[in-house]
C-alpha positions in Angstrom: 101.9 -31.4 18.7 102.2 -31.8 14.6 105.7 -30.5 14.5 106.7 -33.2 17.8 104.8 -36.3 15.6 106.9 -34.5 12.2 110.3 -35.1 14.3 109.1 -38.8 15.0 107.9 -38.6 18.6 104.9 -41.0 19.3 101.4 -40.2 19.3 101.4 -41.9 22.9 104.3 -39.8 23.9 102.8 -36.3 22.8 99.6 -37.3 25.0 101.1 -39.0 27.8 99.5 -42.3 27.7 98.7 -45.0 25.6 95.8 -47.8 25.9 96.6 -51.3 26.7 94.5 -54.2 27.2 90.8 -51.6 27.0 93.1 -49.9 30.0 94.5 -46.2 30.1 98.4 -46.2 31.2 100.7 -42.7 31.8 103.7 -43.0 30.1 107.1 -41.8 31.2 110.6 -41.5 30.1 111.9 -44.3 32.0 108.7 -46.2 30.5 108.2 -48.3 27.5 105.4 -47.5 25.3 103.3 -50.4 25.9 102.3 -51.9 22.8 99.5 -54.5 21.7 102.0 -57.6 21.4 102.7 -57.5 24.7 99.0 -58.5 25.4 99.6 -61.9 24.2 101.2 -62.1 28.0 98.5 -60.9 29.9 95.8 -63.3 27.6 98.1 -66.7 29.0 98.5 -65.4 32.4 94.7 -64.6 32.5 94.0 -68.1 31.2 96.3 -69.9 33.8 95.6 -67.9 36.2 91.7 -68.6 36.2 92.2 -72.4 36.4 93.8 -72.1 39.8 91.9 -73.4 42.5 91.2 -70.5 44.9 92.9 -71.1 47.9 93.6 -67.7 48.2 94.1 -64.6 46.3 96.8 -65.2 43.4 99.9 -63.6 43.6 101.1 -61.7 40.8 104.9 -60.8 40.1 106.0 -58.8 37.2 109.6 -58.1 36.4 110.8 -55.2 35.2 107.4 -53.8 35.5 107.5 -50.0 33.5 104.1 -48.7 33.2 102.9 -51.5 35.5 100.4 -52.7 31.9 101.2 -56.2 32.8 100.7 -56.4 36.5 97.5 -53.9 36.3 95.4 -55.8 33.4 96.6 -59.2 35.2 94.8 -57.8 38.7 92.2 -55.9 36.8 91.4 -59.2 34.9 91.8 -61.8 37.7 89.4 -59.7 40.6 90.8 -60.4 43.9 94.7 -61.3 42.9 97.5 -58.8 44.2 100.9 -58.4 43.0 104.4 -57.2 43.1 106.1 -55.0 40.7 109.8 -54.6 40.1 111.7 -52.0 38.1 115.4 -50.8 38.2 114.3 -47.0 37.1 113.1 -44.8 39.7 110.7 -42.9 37.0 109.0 -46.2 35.9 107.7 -47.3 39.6 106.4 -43.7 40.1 104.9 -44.0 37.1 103.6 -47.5 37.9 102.2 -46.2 41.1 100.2 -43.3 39.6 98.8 -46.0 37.2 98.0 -48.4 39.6 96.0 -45.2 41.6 93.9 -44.2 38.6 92.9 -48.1 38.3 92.2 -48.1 41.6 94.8 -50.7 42.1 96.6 -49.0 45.0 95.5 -51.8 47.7 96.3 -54.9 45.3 99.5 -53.5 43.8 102.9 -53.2 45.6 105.6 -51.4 42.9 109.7 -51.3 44.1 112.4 -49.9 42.7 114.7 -53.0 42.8 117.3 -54.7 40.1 115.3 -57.8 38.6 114.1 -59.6 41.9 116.8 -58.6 44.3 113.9 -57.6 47.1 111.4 -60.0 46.1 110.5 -62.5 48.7 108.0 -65.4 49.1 106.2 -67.1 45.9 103.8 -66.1 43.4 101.5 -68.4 41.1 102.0 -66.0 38.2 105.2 -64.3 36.8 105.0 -62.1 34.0 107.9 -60.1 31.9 108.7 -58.4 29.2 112.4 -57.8 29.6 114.7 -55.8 27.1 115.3 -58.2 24.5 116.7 -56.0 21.3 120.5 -57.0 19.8 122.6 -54.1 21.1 123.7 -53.5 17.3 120.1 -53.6 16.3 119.0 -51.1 18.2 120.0 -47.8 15.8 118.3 -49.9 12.8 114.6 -49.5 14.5 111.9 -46.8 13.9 113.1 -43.4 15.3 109.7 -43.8 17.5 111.6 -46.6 19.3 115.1 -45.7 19.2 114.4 -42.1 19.9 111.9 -42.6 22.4 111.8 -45.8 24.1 114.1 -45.9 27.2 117.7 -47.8 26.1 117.7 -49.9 29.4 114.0 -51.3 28.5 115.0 -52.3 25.2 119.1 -53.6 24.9 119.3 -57.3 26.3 122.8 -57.2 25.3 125.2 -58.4 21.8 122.4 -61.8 21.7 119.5 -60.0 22.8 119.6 -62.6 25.6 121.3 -61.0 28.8 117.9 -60.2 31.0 116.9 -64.0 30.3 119.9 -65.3 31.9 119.6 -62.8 34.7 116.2 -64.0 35.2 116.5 -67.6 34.9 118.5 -69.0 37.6 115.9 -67.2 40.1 113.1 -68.0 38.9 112.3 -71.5 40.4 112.2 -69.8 43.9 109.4 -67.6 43.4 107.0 -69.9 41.6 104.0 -71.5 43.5 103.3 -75.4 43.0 101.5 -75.5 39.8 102.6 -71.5 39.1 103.4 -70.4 35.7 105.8 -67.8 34.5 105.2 -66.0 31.0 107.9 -63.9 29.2 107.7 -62.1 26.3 110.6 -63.0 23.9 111.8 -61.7 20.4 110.5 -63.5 17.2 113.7 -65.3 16.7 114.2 -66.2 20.1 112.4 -68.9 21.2 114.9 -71.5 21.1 117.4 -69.4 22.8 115.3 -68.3 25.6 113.9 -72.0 25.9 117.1 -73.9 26.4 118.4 -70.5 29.1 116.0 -71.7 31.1 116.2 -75.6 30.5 119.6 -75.4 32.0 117.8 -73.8 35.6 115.6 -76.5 35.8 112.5 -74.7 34.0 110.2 -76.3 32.1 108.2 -74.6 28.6 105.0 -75.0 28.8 103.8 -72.9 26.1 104.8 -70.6 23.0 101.8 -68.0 22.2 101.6 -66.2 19.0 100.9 -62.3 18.5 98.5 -61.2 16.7 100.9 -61.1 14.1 101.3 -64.6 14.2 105.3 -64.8 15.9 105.9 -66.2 18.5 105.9 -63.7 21.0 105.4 -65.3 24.3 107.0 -68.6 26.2 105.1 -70.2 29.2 107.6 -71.7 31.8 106.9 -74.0 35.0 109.4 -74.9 37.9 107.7 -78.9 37.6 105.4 -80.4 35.5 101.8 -78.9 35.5 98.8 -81.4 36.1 96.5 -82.5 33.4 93.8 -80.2 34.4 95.7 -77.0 34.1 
């Protein structure tokens, strides 16, 4: 294990899972390591999604789901809510499934292997994603634990970092609820960019969250104009 960390492979990597959100997740090749920015995600969705009136369970999509972190803390953290999980890589929705069995999420969680949300159907009052967002060229300049490690489909969004945004975007309207919110993760630099992709579908930000770093780290979207009280 000291001579794996001495060539730069994760701690979370030699043991096989990392914590997110007070939660345990298995990690897998196809998997991104999930990492504490990312939680800034799962703190708006939380907040959103606990304002909705209960009509009914909330449903939960996540996009490009990996280790499932996202959708699992959303269900764990929002009791009675179910969800949907898409990923592209066989490997991450096996993994997602064995997750969401040792939460015993099984019965709340549905994971498919699926590009972006080409088998998603019907509408969801949260949306949640952290797509690849990395500048191809960028990509060799990061920490070997990243470059090395991290899966490259999970972290190249293409030359502008942008590419899984405009996938996304012109979709997304469909599968939000009345008064539903979506909530991407987006790099430091990006939230212009990402904003004004989705201004040109129709999508409305909400929102721009902080990490605990104090960038901007994730954008808050709605298909119409949200009421006063939420």
């Amino acid at each position: 294990m000291i001579a794996r960390r001495c060539d730069r492979e994760p701690v979370a990597r030699i043991l096989g899972q990392r914590e997110f959100r007070s939660l345990s997740f298995r990690l897998a090749s196809d998997t991104l390591e999930p990492r504490p920015d990312s939680e800034t995600i799962v703190e708006a969705a939380v907040e959103y999604g606990s304002r909705l009136p209960a009509a009914g369970p909330l449903r939960v999509l996540d996009i490009g789901t990996g280790t499932g972190c996202l959708l699992l803390a959303v269900l764990t953290e929002l009791p009675g809510s179910t969800g949907v999980g898409t990923d592209i890589a066989g490997g991450a929705v096996e993994t997602a499934n064995r997750n969401a069995g040792d939460l015993g999420l099984s019965d709340r969680a549905v994971l498919i292997r699926t590009d972006w949300t080409d088998d998603v159907t019907g509408t969801f009052d949260l949306v949640v994603s952290n797509p690849p967002y990395i500048e191809t060229a960028e990509i060799e300049t990061l920490a070997p634990e990243v470059s090395g490690h991290d899966p490259l489909a999970a972290l190249d969004g293409g030359a502008d970092g942008l590419d899984a945004y405009r996938a996304i975007a012109g979709r997304l309207a469909q599968f939000l609820s009345p008064a539903g919110v979506a909530v991407f993760e987006i790099g430091s630099m990006q939230r212009d960019a990402v904003a004004a992709i989705f201004a040109a579908q129709g999508v409305l930000l909400v929102e721009t969250r902080d990490d605990f770093g104090g960038h901007p780290r994730a954008l808050v979207f709605a298909a119409e104009p949200l009421p006063e009280w939420l």
